[in-house]
C-alpha positions in Angstrom: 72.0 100.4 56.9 75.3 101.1 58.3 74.9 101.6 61.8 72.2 99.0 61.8 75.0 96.7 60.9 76.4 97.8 64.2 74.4 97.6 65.9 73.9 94.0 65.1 77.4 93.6 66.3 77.1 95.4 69.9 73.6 93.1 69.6 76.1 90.1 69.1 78.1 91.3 72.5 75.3 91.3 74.5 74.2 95.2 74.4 70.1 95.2 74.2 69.0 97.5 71.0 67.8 99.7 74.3 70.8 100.3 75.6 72.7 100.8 72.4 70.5 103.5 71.3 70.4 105.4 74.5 74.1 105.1 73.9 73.7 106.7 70.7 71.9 109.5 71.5 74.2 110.8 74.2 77.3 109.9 71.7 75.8 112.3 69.3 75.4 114.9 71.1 79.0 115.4 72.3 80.3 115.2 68.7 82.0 118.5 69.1 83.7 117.6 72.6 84.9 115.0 70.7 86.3 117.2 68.1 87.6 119.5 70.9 89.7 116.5 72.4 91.4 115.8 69.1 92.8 118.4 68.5 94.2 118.3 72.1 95.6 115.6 70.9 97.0 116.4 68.0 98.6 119.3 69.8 100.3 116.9 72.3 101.1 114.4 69.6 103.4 117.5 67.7 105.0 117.9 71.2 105.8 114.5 71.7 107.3 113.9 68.3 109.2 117.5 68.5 110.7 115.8 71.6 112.2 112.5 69.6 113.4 114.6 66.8 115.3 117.2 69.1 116.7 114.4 71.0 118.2 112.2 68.2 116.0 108.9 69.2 117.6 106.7 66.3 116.8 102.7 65.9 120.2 101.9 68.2 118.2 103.4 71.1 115.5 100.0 70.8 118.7 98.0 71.5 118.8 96.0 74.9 120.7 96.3 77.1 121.7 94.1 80.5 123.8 93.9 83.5 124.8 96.9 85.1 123.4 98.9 81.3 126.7 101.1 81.8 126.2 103.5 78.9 122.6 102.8 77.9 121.9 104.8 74.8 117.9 103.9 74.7 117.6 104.6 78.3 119.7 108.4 78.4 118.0 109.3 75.0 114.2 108.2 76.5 115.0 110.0 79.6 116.4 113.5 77.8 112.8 112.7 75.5 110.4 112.7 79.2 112.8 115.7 80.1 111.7 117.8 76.4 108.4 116.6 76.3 107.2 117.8 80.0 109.5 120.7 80.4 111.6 119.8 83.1 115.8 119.6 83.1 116.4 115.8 83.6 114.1 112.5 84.3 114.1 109.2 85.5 111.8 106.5 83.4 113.2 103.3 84.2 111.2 99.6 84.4 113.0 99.3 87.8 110.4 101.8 89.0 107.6 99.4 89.4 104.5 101.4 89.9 103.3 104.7 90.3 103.1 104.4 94.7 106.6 103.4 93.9 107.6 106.4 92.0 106.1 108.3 94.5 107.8 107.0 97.8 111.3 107.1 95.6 110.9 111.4 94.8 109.3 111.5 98.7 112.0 109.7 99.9 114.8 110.8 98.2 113.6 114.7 98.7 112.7 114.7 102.3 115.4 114.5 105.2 114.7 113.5 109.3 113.3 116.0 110.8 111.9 117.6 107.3 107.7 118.2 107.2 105.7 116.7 104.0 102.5 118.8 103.3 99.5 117.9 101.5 97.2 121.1 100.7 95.0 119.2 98.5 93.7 116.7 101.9 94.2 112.9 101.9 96.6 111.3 99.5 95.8 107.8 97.5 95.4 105.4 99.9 98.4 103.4 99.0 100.3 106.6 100.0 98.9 106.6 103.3 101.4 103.6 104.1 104.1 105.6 102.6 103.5 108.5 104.6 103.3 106.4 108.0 99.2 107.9 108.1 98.5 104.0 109.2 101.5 102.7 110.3 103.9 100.6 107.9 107.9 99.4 107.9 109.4 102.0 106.5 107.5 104.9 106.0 108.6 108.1 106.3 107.4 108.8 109.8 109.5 106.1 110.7 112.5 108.6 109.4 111.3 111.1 111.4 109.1 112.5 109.0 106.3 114.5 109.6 103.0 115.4 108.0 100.2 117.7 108.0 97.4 117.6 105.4 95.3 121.4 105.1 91.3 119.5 103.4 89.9 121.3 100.4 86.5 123.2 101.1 83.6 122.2 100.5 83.5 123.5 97.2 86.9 121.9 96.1 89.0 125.1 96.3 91.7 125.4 97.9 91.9 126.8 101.7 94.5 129.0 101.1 94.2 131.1 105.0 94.9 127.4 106.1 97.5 126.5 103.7 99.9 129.2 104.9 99.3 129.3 108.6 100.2 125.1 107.8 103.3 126.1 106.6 106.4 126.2 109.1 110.2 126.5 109.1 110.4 122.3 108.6 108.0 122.0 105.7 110.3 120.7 102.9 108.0 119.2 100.1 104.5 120.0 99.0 103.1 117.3 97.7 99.5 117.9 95.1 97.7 115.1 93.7 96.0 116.0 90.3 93.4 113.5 90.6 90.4 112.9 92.6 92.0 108.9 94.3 89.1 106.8 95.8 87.5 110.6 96.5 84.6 112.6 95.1 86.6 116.1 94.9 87.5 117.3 91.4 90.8 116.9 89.8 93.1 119.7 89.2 93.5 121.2 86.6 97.3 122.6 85.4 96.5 126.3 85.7 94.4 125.4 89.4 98.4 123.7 90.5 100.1 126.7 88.8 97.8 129.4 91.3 98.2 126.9 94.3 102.1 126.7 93.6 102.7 130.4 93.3 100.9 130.7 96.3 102.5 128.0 98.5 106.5 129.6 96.9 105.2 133.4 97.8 105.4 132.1 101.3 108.2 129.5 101.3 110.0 130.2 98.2 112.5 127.3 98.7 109.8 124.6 99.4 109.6 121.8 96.7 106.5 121.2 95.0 105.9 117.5 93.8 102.4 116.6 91.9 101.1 113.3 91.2 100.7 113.4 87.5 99.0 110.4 87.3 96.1 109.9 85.1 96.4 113.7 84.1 99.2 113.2 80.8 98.4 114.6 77.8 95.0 115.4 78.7 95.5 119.3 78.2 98.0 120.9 76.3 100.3 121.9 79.7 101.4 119.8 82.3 102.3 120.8 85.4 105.8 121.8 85.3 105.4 124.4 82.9 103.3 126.4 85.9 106.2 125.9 88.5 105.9 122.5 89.9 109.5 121.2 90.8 108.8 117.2 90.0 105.7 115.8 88.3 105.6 111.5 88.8 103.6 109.0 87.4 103.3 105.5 85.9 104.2 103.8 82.6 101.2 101.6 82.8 99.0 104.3 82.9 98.8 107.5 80.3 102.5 107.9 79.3 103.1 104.6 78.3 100.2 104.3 75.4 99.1 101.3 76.5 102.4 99.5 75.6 105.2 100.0 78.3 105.0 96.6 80.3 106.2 98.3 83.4 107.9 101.3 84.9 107.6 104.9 86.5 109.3 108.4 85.8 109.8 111.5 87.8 110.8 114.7 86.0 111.9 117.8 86.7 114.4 119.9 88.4 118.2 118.1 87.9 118.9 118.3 92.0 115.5 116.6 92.6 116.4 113.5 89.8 119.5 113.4 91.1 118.8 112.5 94.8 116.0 110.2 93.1 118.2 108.2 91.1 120.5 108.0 94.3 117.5 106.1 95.7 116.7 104.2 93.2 120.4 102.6 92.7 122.8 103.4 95.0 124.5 106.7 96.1 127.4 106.5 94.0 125.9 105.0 91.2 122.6 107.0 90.4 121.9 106.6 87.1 124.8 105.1 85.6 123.1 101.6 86.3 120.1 100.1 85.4 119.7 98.2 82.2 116.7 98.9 80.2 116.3 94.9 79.8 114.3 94.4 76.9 111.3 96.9 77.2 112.8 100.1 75.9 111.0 99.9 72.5 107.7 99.7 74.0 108.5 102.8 76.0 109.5 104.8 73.4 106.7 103.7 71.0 104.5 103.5 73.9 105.0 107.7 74.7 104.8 108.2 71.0 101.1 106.9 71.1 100.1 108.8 74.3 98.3 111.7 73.2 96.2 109.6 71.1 95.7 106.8 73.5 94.9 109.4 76.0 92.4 111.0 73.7 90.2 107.9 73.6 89.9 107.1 77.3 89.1 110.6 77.8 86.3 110.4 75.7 85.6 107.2 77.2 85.4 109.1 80.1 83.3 111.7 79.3 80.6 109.3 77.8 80.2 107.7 81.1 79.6 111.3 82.8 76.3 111.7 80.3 75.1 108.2 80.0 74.9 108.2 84.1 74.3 111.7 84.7 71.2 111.5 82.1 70.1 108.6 84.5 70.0 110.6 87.9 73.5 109.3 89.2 75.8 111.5 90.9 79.2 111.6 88.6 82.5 113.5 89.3 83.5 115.4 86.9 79.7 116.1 85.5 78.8 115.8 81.9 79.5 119.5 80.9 82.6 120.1 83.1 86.4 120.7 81.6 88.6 117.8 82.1 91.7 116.9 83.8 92.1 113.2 84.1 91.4 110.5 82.6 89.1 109.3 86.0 85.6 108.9 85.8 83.6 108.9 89.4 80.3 107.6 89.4 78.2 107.2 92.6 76.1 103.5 92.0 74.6 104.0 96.2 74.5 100.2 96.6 77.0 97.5 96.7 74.8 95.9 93.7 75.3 99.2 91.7 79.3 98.7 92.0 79.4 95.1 91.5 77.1 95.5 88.6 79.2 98.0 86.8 82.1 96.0 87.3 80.9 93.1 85.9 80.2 95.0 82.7 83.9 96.4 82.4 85.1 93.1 82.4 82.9 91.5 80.2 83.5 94.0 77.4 87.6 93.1 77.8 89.3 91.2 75.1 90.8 89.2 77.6 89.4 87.2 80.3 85.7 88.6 79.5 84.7 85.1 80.9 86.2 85.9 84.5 83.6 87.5 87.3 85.3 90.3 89.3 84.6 89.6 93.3 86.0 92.0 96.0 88.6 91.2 97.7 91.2 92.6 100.3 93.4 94.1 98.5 96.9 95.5 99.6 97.4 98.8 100.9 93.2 100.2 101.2 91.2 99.8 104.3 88.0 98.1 102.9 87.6 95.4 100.3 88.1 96.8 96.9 86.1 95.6 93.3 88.6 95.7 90.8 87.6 95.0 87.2 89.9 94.8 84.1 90.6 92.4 81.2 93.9 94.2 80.5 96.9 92.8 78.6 99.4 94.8 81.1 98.3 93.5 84.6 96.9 96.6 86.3 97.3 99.1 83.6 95.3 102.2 84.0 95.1 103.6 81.0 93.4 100.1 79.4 89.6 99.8 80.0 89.3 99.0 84.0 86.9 100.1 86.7 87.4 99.7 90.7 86.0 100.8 93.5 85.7 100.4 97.3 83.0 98.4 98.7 81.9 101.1 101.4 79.4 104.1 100.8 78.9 106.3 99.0 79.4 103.1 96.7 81.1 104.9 93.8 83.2 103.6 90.8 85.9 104.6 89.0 86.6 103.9 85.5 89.4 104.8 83.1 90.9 103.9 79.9 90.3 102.3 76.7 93.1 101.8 74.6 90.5 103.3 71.7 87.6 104.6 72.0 85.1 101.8 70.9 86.4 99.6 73.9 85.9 102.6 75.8 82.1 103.3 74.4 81.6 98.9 74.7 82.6 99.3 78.5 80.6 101.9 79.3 77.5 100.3 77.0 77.8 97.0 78.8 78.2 98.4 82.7 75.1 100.2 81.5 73.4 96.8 80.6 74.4 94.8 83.6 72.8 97.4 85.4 69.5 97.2 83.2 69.5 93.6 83.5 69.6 93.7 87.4 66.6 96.8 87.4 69.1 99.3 89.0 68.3 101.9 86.7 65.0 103.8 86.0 64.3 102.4 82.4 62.1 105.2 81.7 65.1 108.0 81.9 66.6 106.1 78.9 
C-alpha cells in the first residue's frame, strides 16, 4: 500500500506507472551499492567534522566581515578546515574565486613563469581551459605569457601512455596538470590511487615538477583525495561537491604552502596575498555547506549510478557502466541523436523545484566550440552538484548529468529524462 502511494505521487509528476516501475526494478537491485556509498559517506562525514573540531571553528567564525576583511577569523579558520580535511599545508576558499575555470587559471597562473611548459598527460583539458591555456587563442592566456603546452592522449583503453609521458617531459616542463574527470569526453575518470601511480611516475622522472589535479566533481566520492597520493594542489568549485549544495559562490586550491602562496599573490595583490578579502556575508554557508558534503555527495552519486543501469539496461552506451567503481559524480550517457539530448534535458528540468516550467534550448554558450544544452532548475545558478544535465550538440550526442541535492530529486530526474524519452519513442519499450 505504501509504495503504491508513491507511486501515485511520481504519477502526479508526470512519471507513467511504466516508467516508474522499470525504475523500481533497477533501484532494487543496487540496494547494496547503495549501502556501500553510505558508508563512504559516513567515513568522509567523520573526516570533515574531525577537521572543524581540530580547528576550533566556533560561532564568531559565521561573523561577516567587509572591506579589506584584515583579520578574518571565519575565512583563516575555514581555510586551515579545507587544509585538515584534504591533507594539504594551507588553502585558499574565498567567494572572490568565482568558478572552478577560475580557480584553475589562478593555481596555473600563479605556478607557471614565461618560458615554463604546462603538461597535460591525461589529453585535452575542459574546454573552458582551452582558452586558458591559449589552445584556441584568447586575451590573456598563458601562451600569451610565453607559455607552452603539450598534451600526451590516453590510449585507447583509458590508461595512461606512460613511454609518451616521459619522452613529453623536458627541462621547461613546470606543472602537470591531471583532470579527475571525464569533461565533455567519453574517457573514464580517475580514480585517487590511478593519479597517485601517474604522479609517482611523472616525479621519478622530474622530481621537482608540480602536479595540479582538477578535483572537481571527484570530493568526497572515495575516502582519499588526491593529495594524500602526492599531488602538490588539488582545485575545485564551491558550487559543486564541496560546498553541499549551499555555498553561493567561490573556489579553493589546496595544498603545498609555496603553491597557496603564489596563488593568493594572484588572487589579491603581491604584497597583500591573503591578508585581504572579506568573506562578505557567505561564510556560514561555506562552512555548513562542507559540513554537508559527504552526504550531499552520497546522493548525486547514487543519482549517478541509477542513470548508468536505467540506460545501460536500455542498449545506450554510458561512461562509467552500471557495474564500474566510481570516481565522480559525472554521468555520460550517449543519446546518438540531437532528439535523444534535447529529450533528456527537457526531463532534468522539469523534475527541478524551480523553473520546472522553463524549456531548455541550445545556445552558444561561452568558452565551447558548438552550441551547448544546458538543463538545470538550480537555486545556485550553475551549481553542479544540484540536479543538472548538459551536453554539446555535436556527435556522439551524449549527456552529462550530476547532482541532486538528495537522492529522490536525483532518482525524479533520472525517472523523468527517462519519460521524455518514452513519450518521443526514442527508446525500445520492450527492453523496459
Amino acid at each position: 500500500m505504501e509504495n503504491k502511494r508513491i507511486e501515485a505521487q511520481y504519477e502526479a509528476l508526470g512519471i507513467s506507472p511504466k516508467v516508474y516501475q522499470f525504475g523500481a526494478k533497477i533501484e532494487h537491485e543496487l540496494a547494496q551499492r547503495f549501502l556501500d556509498i553510505d558508508k563512504t559517506a559516513e567515513f568522509n562525514q567523520m573526516k570533515v567534522i574531525a577537521a572543524m573540531q581540530k580547528n576550533h571553528v566556533s560561532a564568531e567564525c559565521f561573523a561577516m566581515s567587509n572591506g579589506y576583511g584584515y583579520n578574518d577569523l571565519g575565512r583563516d579558520t575555514l581555510e586551515k578546515v579545507y587544509a585538515s580535511c584534504f591533507g594539504g599545508e594551507d588553502a585558499l576558499v574565498r567567494p572572490q574565486i568565482t568558478c572552478g575555470t577560475h580557480a584553475l587559471a589562478l593555481a596555473l597562473m600563479s605556478n607557471l613563469r614565461p618560458g615554463d611548459e604546462l603538461l597535460s598527460p591525461v589529453g585535452k583539458p575542459y574546454d573552458t581551459l582551452e582558452e586558458v591555456i591559449g589552445i584556441r587563442p584568447s586575451k590573456g592566456s598563458l601562451a600569451e605569457y610565453g607559455i607552452s603546452y603539450r598534451q600526451v592522449d590516453l590510449l585507447p583503453d583509458g590508461s595512461f601512455d606512460y613511454e609518451n609521458i616521459r619522452k613529453a617531459i623536458n627541462e621547461k616542463t613546470r606543472l602537470v596538470t591531471i583532470q579527475r574527470s571525464k569533461g565533455y569526453q567519453t574517457r573514464p575518470s580517475l580514480s585517487v590511487a590511478k593519479i597517485g601511480e601517474l604522479i609517482t611516475f611523472v616525479k621519478s622522472i622530474k622530481p621537482d615538477v608540480l602536479c595540479m589535479v582538477d578535483n572537481c566533481y571527484g570530493e568526497f566520492v572515495e575516502e582519499r583525495e588526491p593529495l594524500e597520493v602526492g599531488a602538490d594542489m588539488i582545485v575545485g568549485s564551491l558550487i559543486k561537491n564541496p560546498g553541499g549544495g549551499l555555498a553561493p559562490i567561490g573556489g579553493y586550491i589546496v595544498g603545498k604552502k609555496e603553491c597557496i602562496e603564489n596563488a593568493a599573490y594572484r588572487l589579491t595583490s603581491p604584497g597583500l596575498g591573503k591578508e585581504v578579502g572579506a568573506s562578505l556575508n557567505v561564510i556560514s554557508s561555506f562552512y555548513q555547506g562542507l559540513f554537508q558534503a559527504p552526504v550531499v555527495t552520497a546522493g548525486a552519486l547514487k543519482g549517478a549510478i541509477f542513470a548508468a543501469n536505467i540506460y545501460e539496461k536500455l542498449g545506450f552506451p554510458v561512461i562509467p557502466n552500471g557495474s564500474e567503481s566510481r570516481h565522480d559524480i559525472i554521468q555520460a550517457v550517449t543519446l546518438n541523436s540531437p532528439e535523444g539530448l534535447i529529450a533528456f534535458c527537457k526531463g532534468i528540468q522539469a523534475a527541478a523545484p524551480v523553473d520546472s516550467y522553463v524549456t531548455p534550448e541550445p545556445w552558444a554558450m561561452p568558452g565551447y566550440d558548438s552550441e551547448v544544452i544546458m538543463a538545470a532548475g538550480a537555486f545556485v545558478q550553475g551549481s553542479s552538484i544540484e540536479l543538472s544535465a548538459d551536453g554539446p550538440l555535436k556527435p556522439p550526442y551524449a549527456v552529462y548529468f550530476q547532482g541532486g541535492l538528495t537522492w529522490y530529486h536525483a532518482k525524479l530526474g533520472i525517472l523523468m529524462s527517462l519519460q521524455k524519452l518514452y513519450e518521443q519513442n526514442l527508446v525500445n519499450t520492450n527492453m523496459m
